[in-house]
PyMOL Python script that loads the backbone (N, CA, C, O; Angstrom):
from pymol import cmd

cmd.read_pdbstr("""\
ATOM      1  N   UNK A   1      23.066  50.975  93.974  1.00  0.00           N
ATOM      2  CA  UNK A   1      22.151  50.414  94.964  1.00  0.00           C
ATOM      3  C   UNK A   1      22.924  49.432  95.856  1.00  0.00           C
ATOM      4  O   UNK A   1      23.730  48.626  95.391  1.00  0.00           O
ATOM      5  N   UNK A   2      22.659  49.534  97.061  1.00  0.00           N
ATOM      6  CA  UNK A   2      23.314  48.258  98.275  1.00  0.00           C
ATOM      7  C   UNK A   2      22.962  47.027  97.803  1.00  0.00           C
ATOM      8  O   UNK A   2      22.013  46.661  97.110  1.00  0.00           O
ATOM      9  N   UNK A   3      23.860  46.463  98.280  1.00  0.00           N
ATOM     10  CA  UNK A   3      23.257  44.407  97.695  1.00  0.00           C
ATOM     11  C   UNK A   3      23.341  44.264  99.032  1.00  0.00           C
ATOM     12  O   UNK A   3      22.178  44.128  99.411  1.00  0.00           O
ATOM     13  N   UNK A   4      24.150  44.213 100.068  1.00  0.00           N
ATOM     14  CA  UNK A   4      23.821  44.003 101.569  1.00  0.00           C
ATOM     15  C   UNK A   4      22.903  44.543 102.458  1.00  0.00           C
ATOM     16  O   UNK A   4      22.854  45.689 102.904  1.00  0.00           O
ATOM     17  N   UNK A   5      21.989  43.340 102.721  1.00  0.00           N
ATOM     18  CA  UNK A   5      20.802  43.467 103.265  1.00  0.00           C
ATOM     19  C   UNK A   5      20.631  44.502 104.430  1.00  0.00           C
ATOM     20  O   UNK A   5      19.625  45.207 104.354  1.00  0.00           O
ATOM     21  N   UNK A   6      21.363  44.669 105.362  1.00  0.00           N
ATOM     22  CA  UNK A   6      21.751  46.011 106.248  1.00  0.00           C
ATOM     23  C   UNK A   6      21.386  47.193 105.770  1.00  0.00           C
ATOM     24  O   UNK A   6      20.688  48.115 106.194  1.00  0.00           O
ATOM     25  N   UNK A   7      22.179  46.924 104.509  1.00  0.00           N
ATOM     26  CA  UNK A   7      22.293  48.619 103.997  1.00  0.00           C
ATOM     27  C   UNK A   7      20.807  48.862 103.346  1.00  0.00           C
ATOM     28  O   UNK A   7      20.035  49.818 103.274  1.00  0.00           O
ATOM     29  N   UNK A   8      20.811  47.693 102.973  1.00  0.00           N
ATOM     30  CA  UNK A   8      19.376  48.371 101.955  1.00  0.00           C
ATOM     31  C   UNK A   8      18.067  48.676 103.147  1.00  0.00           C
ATOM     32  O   UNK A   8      17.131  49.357 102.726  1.00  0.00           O
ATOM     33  N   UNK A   9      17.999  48.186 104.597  1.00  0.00           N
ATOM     34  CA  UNK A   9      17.538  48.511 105.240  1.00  0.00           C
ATOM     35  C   UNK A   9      17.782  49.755 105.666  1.00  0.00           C
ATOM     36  O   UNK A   9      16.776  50.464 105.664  1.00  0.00           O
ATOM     37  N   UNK A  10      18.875  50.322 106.070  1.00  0.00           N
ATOM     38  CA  UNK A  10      19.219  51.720 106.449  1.00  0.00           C
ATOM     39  C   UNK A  10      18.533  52.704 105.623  1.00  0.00           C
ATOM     40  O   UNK A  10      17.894  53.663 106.053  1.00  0.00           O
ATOM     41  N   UNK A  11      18.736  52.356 104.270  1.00  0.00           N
ATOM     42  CA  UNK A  11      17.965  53.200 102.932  1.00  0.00           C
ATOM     43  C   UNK A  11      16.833  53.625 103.518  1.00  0.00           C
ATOM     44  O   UNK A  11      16.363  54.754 103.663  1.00  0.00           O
ATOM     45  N   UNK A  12      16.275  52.014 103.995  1.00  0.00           N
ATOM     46  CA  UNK A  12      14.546  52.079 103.717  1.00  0.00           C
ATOM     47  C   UNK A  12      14.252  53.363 105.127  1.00  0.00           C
ATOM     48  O   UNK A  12      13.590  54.393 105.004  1.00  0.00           O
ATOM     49  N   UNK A  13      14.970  52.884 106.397  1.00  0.00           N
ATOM     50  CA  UNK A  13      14.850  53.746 107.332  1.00  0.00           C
ATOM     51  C   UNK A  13      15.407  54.756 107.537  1.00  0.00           C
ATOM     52  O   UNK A  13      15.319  55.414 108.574  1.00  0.00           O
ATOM     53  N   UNK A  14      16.206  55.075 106.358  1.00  0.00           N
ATOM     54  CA  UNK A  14      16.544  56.528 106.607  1.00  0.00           C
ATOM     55  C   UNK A  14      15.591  57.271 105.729  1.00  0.00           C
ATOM     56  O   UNK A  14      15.525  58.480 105.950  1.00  0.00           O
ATOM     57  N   UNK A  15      14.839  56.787 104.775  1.00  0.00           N
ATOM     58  CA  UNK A  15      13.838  57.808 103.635  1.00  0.00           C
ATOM     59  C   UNK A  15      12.768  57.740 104.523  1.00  0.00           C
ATOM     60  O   UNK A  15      11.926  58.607 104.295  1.00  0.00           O
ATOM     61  N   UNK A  16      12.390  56.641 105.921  1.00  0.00           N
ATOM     62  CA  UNK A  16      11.266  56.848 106.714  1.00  0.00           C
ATOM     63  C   UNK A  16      11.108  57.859 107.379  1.00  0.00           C
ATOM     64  O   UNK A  16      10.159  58.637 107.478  1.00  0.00           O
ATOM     65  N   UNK A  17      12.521  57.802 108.041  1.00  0.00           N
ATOM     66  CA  UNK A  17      12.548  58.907 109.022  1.00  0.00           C
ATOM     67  C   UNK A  17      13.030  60.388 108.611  1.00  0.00           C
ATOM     68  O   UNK A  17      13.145  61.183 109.543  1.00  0.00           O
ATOM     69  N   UNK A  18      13.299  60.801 107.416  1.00  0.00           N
ATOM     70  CA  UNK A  18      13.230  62.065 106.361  1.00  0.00           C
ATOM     71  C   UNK A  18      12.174  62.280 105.977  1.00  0.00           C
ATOM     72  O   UNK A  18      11.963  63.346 105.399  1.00  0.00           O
ATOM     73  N   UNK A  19      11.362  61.538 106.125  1.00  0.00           N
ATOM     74  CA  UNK A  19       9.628  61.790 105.576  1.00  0.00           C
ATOM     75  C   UNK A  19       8.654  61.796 106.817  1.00  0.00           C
ATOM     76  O   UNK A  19       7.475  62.125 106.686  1.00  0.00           O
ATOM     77  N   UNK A  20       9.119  61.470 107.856  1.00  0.00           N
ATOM     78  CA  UNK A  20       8.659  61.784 109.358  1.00  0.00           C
ATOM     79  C   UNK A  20       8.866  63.567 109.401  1.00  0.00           C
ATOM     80  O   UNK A  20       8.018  64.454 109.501  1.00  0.00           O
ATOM     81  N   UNK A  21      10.656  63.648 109.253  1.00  0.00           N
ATOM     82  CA  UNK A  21      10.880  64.893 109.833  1.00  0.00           C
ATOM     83  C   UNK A  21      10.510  65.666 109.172  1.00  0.00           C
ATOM     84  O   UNK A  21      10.051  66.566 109.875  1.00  0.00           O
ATOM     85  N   UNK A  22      10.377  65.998 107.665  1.00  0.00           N
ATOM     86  CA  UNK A  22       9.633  66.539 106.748  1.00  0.00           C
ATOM     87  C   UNK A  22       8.566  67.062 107.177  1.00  0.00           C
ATOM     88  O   UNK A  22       8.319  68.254 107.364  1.00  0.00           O
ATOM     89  N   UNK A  23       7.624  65.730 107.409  1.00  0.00           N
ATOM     90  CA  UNK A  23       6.372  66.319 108.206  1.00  0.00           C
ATOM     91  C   UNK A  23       6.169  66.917 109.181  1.00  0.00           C
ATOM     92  O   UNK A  23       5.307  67.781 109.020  1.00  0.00           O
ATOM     93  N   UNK A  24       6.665  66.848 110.372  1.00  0.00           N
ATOM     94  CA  UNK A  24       6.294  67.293 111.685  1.00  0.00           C
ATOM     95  C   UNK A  24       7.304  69.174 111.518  1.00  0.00           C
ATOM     96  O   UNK A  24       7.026  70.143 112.225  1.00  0.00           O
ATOM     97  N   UNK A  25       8.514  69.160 110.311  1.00  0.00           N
ATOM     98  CA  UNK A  25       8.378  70.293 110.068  1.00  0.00           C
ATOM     99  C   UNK A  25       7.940  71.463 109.572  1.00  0.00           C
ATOM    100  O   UNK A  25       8.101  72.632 109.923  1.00  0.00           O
ATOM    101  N   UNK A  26       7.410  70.991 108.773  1.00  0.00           N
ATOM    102  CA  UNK A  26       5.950  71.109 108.037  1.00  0.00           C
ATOM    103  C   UNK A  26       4.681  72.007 108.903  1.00  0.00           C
ATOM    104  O   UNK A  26       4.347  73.188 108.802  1.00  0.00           O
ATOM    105  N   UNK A  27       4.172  70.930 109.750  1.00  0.00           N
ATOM    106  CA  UNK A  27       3.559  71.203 110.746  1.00  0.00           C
ATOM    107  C   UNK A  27       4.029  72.273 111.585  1.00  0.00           C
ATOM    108  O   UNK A  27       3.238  73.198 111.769  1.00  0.00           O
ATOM    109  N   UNK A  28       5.094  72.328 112.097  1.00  0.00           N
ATOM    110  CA  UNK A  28       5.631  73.119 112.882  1.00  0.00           C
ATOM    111  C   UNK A  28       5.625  74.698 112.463  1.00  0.00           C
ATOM    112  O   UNK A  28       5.490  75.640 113.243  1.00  0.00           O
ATOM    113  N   UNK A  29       5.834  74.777 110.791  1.00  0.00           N
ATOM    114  CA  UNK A  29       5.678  75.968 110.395  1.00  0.00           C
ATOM    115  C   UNK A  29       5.145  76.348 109.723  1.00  0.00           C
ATOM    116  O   UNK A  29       5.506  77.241 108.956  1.00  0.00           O
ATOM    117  N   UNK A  30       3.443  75.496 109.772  1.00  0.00           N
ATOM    118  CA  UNK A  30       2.173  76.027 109.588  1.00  0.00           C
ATOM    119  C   UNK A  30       1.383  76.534 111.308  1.00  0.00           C
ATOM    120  O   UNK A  30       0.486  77.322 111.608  1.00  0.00           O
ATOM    121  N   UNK A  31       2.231  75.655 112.064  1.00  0.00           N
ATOM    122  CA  UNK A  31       1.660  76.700 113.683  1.00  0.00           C
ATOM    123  C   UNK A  31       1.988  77.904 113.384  1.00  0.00           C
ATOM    124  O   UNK A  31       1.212  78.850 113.245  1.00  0.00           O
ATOM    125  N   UNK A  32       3.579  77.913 113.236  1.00  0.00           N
ATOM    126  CA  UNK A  32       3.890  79.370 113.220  1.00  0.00           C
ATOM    127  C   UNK A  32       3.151  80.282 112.288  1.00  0.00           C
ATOM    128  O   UNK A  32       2.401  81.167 112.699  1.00  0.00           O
ATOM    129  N   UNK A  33       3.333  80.094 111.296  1.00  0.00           N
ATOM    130  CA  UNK A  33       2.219  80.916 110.762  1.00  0.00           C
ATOM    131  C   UNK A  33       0.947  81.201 110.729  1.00  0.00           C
ATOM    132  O   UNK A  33       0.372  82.090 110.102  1.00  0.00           O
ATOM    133  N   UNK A  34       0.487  80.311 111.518  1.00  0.00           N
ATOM    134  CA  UNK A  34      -0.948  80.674 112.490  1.00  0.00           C
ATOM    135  C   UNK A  34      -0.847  82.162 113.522  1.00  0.00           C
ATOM    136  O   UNK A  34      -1.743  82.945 113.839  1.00  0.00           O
ATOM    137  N   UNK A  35       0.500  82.157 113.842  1.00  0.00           N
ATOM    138  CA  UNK A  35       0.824  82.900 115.025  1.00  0.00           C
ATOM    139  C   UNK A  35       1.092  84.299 114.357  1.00  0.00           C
ATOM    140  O   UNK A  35       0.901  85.345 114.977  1.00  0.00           O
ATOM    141  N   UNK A  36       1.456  84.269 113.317  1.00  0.00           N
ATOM    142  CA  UNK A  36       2.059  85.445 112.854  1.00  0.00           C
ATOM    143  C   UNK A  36       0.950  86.219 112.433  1.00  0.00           C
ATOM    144  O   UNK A  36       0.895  87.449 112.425  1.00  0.00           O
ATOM    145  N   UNK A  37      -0.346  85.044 111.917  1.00  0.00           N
ATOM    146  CA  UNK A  37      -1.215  85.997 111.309  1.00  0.00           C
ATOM    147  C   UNK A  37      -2.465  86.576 112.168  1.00  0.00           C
ATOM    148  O   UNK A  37      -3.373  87.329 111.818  1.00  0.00           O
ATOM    149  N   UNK A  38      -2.126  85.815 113.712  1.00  0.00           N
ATOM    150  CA  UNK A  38      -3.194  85.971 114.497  1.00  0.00           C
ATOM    151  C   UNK A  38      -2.540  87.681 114.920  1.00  0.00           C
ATOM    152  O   UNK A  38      -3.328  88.587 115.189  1.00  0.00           O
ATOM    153  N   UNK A  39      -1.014  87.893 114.916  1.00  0.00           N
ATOM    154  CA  UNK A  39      -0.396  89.070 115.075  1.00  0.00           C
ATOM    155  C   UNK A  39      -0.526  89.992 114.301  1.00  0.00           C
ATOM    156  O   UNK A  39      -0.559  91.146 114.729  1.00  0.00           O
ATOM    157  N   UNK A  40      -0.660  89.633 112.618  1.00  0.00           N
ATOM    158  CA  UNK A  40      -1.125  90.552 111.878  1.00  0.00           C
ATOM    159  C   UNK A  40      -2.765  91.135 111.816  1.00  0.00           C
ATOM    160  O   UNK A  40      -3.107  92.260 111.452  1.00  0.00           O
ATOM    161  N   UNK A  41      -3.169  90.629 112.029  1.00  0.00           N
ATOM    162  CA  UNK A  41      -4.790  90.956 112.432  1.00  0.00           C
ATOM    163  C   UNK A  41      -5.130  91.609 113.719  1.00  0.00           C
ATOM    164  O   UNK A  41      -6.216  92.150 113.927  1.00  0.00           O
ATOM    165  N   UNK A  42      -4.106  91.536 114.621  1.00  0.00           N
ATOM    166  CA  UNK A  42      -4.178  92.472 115.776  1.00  0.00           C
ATOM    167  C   UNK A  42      -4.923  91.835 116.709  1.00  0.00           C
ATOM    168  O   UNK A  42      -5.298  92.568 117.624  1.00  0.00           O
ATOM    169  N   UNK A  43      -5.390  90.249 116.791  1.00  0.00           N
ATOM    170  CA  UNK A  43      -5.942  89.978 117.684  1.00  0.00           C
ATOM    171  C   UNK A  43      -5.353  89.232 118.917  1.00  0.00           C
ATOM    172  O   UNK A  43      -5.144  88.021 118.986  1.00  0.00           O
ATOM    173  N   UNK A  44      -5.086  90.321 120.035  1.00  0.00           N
ATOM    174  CA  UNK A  44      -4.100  89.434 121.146  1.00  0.00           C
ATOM    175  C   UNK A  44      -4.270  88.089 121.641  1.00  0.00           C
ATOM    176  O   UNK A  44      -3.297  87.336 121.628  1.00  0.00           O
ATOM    177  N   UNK A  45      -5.470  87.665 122.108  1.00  0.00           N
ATOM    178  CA  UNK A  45      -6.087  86.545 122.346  1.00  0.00           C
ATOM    179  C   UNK A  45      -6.186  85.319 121.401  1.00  0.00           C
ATOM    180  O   UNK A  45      -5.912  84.190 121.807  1.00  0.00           O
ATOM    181  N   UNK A  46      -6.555  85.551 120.226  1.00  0.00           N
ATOM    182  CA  UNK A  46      -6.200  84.722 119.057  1.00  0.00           C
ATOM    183  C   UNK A  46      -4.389  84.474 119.147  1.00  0.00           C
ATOM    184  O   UNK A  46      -3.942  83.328 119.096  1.00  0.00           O
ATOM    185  N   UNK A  47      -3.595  85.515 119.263  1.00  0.00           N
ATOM    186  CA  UNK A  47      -2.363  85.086 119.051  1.00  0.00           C
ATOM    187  C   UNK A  47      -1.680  84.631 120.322  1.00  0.00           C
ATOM    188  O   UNK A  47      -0.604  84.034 120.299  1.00  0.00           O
ATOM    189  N   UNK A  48      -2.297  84.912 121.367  1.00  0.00           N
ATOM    190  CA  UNK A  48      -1.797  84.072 123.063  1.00  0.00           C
ATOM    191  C   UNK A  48      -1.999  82.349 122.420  1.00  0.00           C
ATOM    192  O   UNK A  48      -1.083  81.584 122.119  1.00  0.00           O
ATOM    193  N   UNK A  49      -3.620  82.060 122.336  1.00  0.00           N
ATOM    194  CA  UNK A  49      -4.060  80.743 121.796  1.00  0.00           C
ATOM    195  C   UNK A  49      -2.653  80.337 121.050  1.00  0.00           C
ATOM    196  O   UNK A  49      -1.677  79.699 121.445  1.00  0.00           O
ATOM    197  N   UNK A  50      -3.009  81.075 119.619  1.00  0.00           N
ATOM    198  CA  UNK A  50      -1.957  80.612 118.512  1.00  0.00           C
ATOM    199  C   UNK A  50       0.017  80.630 118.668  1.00  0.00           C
ATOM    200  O   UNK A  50       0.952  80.382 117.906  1.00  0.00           O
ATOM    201  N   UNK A  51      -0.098  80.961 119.742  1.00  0.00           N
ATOM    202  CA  UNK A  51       1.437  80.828 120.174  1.00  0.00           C
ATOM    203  C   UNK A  51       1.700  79.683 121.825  1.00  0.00           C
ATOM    204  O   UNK A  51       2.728  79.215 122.314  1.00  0.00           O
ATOM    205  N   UNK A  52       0.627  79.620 122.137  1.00  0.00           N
ATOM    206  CA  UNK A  52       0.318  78.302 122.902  1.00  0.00           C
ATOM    207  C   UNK A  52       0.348  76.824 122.294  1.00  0.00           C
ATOM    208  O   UNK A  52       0.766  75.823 122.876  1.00  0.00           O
ATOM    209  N   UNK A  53      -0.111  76.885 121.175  1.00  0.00           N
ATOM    210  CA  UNK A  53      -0.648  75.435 120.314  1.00  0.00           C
ATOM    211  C   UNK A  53       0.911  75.383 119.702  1.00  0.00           C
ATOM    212  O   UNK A  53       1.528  74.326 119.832  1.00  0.00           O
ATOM    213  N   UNK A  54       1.603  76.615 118.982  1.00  0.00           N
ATOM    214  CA  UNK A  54       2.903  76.741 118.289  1.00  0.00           C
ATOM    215  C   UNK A  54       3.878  75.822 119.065  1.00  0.00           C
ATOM    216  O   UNK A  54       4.394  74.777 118.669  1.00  0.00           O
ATOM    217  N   UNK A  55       4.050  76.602 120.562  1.00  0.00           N
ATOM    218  CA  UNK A  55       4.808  76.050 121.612  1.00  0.00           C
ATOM    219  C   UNK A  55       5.076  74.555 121.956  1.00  0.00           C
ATOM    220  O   UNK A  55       6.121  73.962 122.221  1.00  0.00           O
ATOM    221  N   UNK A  56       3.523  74.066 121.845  1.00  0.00           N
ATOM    222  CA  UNK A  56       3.371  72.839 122.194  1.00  0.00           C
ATOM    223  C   UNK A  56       4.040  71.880 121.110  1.00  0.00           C
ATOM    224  O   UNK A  56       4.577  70.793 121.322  1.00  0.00           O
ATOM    225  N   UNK A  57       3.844  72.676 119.660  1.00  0.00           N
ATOM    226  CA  UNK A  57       3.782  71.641 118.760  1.00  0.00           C
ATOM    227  C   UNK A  57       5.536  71.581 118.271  1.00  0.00           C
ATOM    228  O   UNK A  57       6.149  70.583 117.891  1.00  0.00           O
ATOM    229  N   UNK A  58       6.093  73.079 118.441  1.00  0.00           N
ATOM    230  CA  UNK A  58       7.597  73.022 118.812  1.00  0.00           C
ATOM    231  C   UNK A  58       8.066  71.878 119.686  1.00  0.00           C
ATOM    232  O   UNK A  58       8.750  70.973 119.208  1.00  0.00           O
ATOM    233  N   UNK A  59       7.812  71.898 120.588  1.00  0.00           N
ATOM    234  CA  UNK A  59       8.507  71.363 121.679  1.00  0.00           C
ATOM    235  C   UNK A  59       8.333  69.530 121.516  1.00  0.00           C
ATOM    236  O   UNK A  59       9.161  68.778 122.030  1.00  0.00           O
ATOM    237  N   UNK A  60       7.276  69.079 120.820  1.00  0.00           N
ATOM    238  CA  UNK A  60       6.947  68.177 120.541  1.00  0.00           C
ATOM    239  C   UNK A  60       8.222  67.243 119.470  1.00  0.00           C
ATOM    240  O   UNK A  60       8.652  66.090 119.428  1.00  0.00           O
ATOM    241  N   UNK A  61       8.457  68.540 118.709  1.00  0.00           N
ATOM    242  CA  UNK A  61       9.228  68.281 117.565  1.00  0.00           C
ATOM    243  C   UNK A  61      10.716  68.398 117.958  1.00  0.00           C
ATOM    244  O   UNK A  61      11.655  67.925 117.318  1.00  0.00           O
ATOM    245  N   UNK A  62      10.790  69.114 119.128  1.00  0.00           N
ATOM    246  CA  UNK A  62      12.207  69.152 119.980  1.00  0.00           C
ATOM    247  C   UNK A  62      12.370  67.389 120.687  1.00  0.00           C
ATOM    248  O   UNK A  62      13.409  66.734 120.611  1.00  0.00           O
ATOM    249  N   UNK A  63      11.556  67.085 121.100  1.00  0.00           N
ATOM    250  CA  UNK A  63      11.435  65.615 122.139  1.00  0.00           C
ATOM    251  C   UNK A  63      11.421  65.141 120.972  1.00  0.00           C
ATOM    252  O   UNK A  63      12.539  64.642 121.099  1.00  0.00           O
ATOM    253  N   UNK A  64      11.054  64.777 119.648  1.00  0.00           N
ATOM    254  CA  UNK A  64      11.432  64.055 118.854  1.00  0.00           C
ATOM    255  C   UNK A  64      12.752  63.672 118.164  1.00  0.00           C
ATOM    256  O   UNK A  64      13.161  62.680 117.561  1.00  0.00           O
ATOM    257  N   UNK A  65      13.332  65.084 118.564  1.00  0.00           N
ATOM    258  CA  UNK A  65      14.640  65.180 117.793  1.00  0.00           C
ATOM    259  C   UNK A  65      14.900  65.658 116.558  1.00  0.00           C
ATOM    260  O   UNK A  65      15.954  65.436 115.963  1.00  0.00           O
ATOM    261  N   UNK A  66      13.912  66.368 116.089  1.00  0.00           N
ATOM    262  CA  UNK A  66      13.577  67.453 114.705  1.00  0.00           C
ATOM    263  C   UNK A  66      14.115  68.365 114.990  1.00  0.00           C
ATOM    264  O   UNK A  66      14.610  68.845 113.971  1.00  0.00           O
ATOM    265  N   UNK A  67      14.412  69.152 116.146  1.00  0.00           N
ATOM    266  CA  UNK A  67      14.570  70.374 116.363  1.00  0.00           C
ATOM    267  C   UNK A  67      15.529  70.011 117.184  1.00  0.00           C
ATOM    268  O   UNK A  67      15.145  69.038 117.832  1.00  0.00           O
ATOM    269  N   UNK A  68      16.965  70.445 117.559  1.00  0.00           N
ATOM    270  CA  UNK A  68      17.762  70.480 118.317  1.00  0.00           C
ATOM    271  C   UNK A  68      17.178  71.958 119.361  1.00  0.00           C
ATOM    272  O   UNK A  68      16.606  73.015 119.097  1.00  0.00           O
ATOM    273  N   UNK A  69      17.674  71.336 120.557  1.00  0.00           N
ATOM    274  CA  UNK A  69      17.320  72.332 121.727  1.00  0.00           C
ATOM    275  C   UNK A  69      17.383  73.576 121.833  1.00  0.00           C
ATOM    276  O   UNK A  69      16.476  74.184 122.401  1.00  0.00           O
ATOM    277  N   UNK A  70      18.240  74.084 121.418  1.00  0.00           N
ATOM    278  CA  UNK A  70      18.907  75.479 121.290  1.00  0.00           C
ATOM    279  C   UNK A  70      17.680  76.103 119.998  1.00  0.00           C
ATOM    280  O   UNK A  70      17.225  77.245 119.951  1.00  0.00           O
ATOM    281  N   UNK A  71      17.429  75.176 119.235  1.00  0.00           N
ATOM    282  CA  UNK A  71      16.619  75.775 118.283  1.00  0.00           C
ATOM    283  C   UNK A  71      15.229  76.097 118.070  1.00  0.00           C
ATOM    284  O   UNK A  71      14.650  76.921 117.361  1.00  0.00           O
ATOM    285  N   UNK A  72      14.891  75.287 118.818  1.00  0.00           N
ATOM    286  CA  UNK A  72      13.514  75.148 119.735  1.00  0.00           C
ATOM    287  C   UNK A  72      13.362  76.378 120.384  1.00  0.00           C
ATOM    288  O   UNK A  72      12.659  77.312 119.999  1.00  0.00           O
ATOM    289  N   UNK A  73      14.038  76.331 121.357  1.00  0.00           N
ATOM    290  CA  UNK A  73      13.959  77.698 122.334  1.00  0.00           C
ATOM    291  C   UNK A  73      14.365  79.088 122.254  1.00  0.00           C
ATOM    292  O   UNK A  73      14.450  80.002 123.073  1.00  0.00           O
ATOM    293  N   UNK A  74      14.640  78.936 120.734  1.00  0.00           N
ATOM    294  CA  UNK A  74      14.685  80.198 119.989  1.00  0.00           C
ATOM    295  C   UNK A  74      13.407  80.745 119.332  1.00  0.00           C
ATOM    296  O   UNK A  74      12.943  81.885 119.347  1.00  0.00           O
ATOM    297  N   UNK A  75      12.966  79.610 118.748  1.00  0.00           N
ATOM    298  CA  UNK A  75      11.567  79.619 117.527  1.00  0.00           C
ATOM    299  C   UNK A  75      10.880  79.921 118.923  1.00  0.00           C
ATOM    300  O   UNK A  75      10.671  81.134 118.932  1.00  0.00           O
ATOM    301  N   UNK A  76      10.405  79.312 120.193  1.00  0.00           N
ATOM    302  CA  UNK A  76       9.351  79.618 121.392  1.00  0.00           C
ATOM    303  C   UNK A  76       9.102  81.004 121.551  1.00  0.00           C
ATOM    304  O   UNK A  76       8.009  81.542 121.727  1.00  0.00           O
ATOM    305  N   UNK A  77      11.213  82.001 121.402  1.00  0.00           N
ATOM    306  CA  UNK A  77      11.195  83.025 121.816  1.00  0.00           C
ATOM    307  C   UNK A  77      11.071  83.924 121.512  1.00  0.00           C
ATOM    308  O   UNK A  77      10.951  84.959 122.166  1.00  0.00           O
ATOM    309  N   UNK A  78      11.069  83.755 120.445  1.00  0.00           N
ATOM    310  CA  UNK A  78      10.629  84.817 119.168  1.00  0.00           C
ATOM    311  C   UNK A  78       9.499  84.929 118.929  1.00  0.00           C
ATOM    312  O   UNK A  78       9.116  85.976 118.406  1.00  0.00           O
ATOM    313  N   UNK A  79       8.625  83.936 119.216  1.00  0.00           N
ATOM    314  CA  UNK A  79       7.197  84.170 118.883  1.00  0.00           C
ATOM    315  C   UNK A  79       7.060  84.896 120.214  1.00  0.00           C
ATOM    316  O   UNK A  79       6.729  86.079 120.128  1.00  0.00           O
ATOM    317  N   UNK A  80       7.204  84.529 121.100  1.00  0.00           N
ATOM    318  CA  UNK A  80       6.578  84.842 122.311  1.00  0.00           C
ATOM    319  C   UNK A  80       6.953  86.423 121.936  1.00  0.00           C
ATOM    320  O   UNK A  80       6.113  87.209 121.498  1.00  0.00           O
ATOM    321  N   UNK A  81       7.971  86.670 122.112  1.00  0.00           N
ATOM    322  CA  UNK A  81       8.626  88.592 122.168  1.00  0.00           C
ATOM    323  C   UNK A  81       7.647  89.031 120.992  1.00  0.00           C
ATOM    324  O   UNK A  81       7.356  90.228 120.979  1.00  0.00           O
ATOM    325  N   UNK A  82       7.019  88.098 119.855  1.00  0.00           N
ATOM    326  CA  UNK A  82       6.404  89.055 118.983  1.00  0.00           C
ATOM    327  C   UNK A  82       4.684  89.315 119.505  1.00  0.00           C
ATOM    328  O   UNK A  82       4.034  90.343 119.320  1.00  0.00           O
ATOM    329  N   UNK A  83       4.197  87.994 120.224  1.00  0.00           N
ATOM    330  CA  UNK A  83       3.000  88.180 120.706  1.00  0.00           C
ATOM    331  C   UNK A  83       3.168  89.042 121.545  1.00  0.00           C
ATOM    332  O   UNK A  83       2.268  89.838 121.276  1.00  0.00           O
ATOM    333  N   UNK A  84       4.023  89.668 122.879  1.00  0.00           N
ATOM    334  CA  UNK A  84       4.215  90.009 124.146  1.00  0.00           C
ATOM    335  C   UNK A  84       4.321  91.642 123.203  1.00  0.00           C
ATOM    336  O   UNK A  84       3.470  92.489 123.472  1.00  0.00           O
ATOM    337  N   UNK A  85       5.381  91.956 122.151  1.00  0.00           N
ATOM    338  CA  UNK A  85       4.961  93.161 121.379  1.00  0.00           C
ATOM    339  C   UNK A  85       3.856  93.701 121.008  1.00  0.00           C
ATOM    340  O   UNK A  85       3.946  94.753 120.376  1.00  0.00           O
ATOM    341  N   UNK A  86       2.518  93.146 121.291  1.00  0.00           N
ATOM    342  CA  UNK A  86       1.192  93.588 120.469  1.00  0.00           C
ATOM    343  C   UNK A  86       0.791  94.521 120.711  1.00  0.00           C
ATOM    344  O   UNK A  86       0.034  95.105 119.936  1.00  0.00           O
ATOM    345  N   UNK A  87       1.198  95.085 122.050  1.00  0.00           N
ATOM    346  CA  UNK A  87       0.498  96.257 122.786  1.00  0.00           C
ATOM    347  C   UNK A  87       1.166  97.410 121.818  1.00  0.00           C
ATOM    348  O   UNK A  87       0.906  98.599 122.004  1.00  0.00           O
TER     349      UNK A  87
END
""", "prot")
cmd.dss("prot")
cmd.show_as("cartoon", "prot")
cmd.util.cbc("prot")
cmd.orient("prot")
């Protein structure tokens, strides 16, 4: 354990912000799987919605810094090419 007060702060804010990103990834890939299943059910409109809310909640997690950029706009694009596949 740190005895210098610094460090033992870093601890505290680094298990904060691992339990932030935890969550909002979490979140992120319970959208997605909103999306996948609005695709498995065949309903286009349900999965436009459900890859709209995904997007948002990606990108959210990109401006946070959970998601590096490149990675973000992969997860967007993949959903999108799988909703845009429905036909």
């Amino acid at each position: 354990m740190a005895n210098i007060k610094s460090a033992k702060k870093r601890i505290i804010v680094a298990e904060t912000r691992a339990a932030r990103n935890k969550a909002v990834r979490s979140r992120v890939k319970t959208y997605i799987k909103k999306v996948h299943a609005a695709i498995e059910s065949g309903d286009k409109a349900a999965a436009a919605e459900a890859l709209k809310a995904a997007a948002s909640e990606i990108d959210r997690a990109e401006s946070k810094g959970v998601y590096h950029a490149n990675n973000a706009s992969r997860k967007v694009s993949r959903l999108s090419k799988a909703v845009a596949a429905m036909n």
